[in-house]
N, C-alpha and C positions, 0 to 999 in steps of 0.2 A: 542526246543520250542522257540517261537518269542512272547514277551508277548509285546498284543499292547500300542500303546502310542498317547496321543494325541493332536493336532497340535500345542495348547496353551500352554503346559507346564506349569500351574500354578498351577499345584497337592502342590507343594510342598512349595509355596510361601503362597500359601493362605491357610495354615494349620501351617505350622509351625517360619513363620515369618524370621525373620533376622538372620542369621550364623556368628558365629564365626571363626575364624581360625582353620584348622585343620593339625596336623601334620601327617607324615608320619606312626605315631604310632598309629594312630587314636585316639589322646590325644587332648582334646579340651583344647586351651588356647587364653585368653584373650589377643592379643597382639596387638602392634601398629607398623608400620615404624621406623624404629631408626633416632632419632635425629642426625644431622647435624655432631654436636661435636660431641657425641657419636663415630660416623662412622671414623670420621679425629683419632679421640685418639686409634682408635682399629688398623687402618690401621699405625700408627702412630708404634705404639707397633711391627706389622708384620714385617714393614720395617726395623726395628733396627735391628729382629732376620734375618731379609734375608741381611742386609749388612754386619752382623755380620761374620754371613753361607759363605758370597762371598769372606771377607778380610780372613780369615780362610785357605778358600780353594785356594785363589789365595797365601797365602803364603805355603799354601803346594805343591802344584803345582810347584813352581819358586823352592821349595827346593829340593824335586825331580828330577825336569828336569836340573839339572844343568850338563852340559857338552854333553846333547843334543840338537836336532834342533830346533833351537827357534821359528821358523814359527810353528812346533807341538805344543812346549810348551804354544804358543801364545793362537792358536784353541782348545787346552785341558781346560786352562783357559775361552776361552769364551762358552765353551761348557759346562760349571760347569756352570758358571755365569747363562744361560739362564734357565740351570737344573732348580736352586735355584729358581729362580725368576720366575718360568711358573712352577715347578715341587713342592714347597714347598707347596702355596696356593693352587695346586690342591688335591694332596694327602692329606693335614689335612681335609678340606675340604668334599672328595668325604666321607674319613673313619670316622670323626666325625658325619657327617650330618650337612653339612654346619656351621662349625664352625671351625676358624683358632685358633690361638694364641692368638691374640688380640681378634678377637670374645670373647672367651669363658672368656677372662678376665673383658669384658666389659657387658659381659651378649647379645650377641649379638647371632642372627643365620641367615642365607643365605635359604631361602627356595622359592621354585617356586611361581609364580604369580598367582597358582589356588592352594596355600597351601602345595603342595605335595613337601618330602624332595628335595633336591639338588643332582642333580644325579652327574656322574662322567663327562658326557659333556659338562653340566653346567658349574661345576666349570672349565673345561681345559677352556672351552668360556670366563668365567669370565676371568682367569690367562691371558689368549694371550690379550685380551683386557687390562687388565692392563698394561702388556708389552709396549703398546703402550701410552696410555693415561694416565699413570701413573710415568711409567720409564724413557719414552724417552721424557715426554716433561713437566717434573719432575711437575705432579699432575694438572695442568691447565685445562685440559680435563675433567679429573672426577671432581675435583672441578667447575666447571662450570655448568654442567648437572646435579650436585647433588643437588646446589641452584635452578634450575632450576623446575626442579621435585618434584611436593608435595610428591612424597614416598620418594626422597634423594636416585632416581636409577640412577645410571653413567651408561657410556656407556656400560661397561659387565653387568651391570644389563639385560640391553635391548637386546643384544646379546644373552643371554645366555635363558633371559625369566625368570628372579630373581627376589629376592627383600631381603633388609637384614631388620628384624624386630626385635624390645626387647622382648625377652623370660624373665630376667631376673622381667620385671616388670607385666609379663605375671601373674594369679593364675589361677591355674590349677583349674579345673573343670570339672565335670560329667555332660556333656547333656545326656537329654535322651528324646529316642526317643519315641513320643508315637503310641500307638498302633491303627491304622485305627479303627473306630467301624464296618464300611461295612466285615472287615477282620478278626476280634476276632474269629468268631465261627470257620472258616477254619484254623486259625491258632493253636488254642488249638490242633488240631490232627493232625498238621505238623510233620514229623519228620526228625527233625535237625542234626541229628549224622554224617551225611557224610558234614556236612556244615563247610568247611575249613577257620580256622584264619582269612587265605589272603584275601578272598572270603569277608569275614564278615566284617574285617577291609575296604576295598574298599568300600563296598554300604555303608556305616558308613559315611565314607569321603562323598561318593556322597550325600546320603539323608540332610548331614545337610551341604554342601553347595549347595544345590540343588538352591537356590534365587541368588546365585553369578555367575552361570555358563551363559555361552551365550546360546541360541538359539538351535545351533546344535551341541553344547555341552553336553547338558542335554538330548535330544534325543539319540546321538549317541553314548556315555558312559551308559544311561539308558538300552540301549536295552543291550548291552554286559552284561552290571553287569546283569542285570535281566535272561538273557541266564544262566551267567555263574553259580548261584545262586540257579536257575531252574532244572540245571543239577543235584544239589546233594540235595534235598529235593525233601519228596514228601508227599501227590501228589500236583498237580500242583496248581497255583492260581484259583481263577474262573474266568472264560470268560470276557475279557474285563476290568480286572485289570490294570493298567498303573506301570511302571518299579518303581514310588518312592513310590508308596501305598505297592506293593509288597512286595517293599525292608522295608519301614519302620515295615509291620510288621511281616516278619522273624527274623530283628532287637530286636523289641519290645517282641516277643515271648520267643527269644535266653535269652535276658537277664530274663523276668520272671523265666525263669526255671532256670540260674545259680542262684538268688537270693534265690528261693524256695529252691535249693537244699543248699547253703548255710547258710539259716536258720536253715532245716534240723540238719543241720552237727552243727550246733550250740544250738538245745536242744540235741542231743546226747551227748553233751561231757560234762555238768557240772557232772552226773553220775560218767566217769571217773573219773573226776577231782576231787572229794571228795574222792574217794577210795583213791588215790594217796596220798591227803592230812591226809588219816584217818590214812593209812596205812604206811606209809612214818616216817620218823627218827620225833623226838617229838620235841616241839619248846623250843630255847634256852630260860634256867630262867635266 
């Protein structure tokens, strides 16, 4: 199913206003760019544990290879070194969600320029870029382009398609989406049951950056999410529905029924709970 969409793309601007940050988790949070210092003191921290990692392994290195070919033992050495130093910041990175050492100490995270986490290309983009504008021409580079830049992106910023923002100052918060009125009545007898996390989490992301997104952005991501979405509910939107009306209200649906059922679930159980308490060992005199 191809649910259309139309040329303007202002479903979603002129309804729902201004977005926030969204993370990979489909966790809406309040964040900003990291500060300057902020960034020097995180990278600051990295660096100490990767010269640390290198003086380490370059004395283990030199203690093993003794009375071997030193040309090896040379290339084994630099072949650790570049490990360290391109291998360290991508692996914490890829497996934290954009957060190193110094990140996580500084309250810091690395996440892509349209919100979405920090994948593992990202980060190798960012690391080889530090390699160079960091390593070898010891911080000049990214210091320059990060005064430079009202985000405070360096060059793997820009390579990579990054940005490192404060989570720590970040408060988490519940948006919520509301529900289209043209789509209430079709939506009350949707059913949602094949409608998958992944699925749900993504239009989530889409619908409430939907004012951030460029042109053929919002189109070209609308129609997929909308496909993909289309596939496991039914029945279908009605005729001439556009991908963020859609999405926002199998959104807006999904979440009435879990709060309904967790009401639910919450006048059932003061019931138990008094038995337990009636029934239960007697309170200390």
């Amino acid at each position: 199913m191809l649910v259309s969409y139309p040329g303007n793309g202002d479903a979603r601007a002129d309804v729902y206003g201004a977005t926030p940050l969204v993370t990979g988790d489909a966790v809406v949070l309040d964040l900003r760019p990291a500060g300057f210092a902020t960034r020097a003191a995180a990278l600051a921290i990295d660096a100490l544990v990767q010269i640390i990692a290198t003086i380490a392994f370059g004395v283990l290195v030199t203690w093993i290879g003794r009375g071997l070919d030193p040309a090896l033992t040379a290339a084994v050495s630099l072949a650790s070194t570049i490990l360290i130093l391109v291998g360290y910041p991508t692996v914490f990175e890829t497996v934290s969600r954009g957060r190193s050492l110094g990140k996580m100490a500084l309250g810091l995270r690395v996440v892509g320029t349209d919100g979405s986490p920090e994948r593992f290309r990202q980060a190798l983009g960012r690391a080889l870029a530090a390699f160079v504008e960091i390593w070898a021409t010891s911080g000049v580079i990214a210091l320059i382009t990060s005064m430079i830049n009202r985000d405070g992106r360096r060059v793997g910023d820009f390579v990579a398609g990054t940005m490192v923002v404060e989570e720590r100052g970040g408060r988490p918060r519940e948006e919520v989406i509301p529900m289209p009125p043209q789509l209430a009545g079709w939506a009350s007898g949707v059913e949602l049951s094949r409608l998958s996390p992944e699925n749900a989490a993504a239009a989530r992301q889409y619908v409430l950056r939907y004012g951030e997104l460029a042109e053929h952005t919002r189109h070209e991501m609308g129609i997929r999410l909308a496909n993909a979405v289309a596939a496991q509910v039914s029945p279908p939107p009605p005729p001439g529905t556009t991908p963020p009306y859609f999405l926002s209200a199998v959104l807006a649906e999904r979440r009435r029924r879990h709060e309904a059922a967790a009401q639910q679930s919450q006048q059932d159980r003061p019931h138990g709970g008094a038995q337990q308490r009636w029934y239960g060992a007697p309170p200390q005199q």
